[in-house]
N, C-alpha and C positions, 0 to 999 in steps of 0.2 A: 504494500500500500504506500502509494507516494505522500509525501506530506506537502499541504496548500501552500501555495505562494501566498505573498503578503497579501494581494490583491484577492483574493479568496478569502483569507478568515475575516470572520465579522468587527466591528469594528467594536463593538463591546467587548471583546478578548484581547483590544490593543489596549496600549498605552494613552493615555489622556492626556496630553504633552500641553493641552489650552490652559493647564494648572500654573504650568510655567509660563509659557509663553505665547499668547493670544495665536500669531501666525509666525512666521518666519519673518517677516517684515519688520514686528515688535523685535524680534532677539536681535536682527541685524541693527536694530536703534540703539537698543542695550547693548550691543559689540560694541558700536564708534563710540560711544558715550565711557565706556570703561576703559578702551584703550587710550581715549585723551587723559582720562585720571589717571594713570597708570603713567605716561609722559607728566603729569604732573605731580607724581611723587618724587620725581627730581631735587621737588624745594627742599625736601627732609634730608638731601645727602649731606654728612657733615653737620649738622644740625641739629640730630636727636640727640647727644651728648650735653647740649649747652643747658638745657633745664629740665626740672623735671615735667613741666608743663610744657617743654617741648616734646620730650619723652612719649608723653601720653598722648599730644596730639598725632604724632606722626605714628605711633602706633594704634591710634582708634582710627585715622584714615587707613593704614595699609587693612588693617584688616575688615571694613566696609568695603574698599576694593575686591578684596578677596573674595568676600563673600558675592561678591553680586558678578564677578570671574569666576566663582564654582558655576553661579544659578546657569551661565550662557554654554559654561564647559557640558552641564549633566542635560542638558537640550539637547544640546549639538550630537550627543554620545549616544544619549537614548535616541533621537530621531535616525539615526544612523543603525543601530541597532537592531530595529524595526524592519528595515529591511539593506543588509549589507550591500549589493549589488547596486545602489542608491547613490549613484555619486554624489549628485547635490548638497547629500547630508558628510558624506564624505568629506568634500569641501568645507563644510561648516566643522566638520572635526579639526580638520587640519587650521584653519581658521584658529579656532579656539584654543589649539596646543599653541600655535604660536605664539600668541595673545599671553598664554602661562607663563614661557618661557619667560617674553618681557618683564613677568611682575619680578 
């Protein structure tokens, strides 16, 4: 017995991926929007040493970055997931690793 392509199982047995991210349209706003923050952690190089109030700031920013750099990575991953052979979503992995690397 062969097993269904993506395009065969029901779609109530998929992933619900609107949790995250409305469409693809929404996450690629969330991509450019986190990669310019991401270029803006720049200002903390050198920096986070000089107080503890600097400290804290450049540490609650990186990791609000982070977080909202996981939410685009686990889209990208699971939309890809869904159905391998996907390039599209492919792209948006690759997309999203790179994006990582930068943080």
């Amino acid at each position: 017995m062969a097993l269904p392509t993506r395009n065969e199982v029901s779609d109530d047995l998929k992933w619900d991926l609107s949790r995250v991210f409305k469409d693809d349209q929404e996450w690629d706003q969330e991509y450019n929007q986190v990669a310019t923050e991401i270029k803006n952690l720049d200002r903390f190089k050198g920096n986070l040493a000089k107080s503890g109030q600097d400290l804290y700031e450049g540490i609650t920013e990186i990791l609000s970055v982070n977080r909202r750099l996981e939410k685009v990575y686990v889209y990208a991953t699971m939309s890809s997931d869904v159905d391998t052979s996907n390039t599209h979503y492919l792209g948006l992995v690759a997309k999203a690793q790179s994006l990582a690397n930068q943080m």
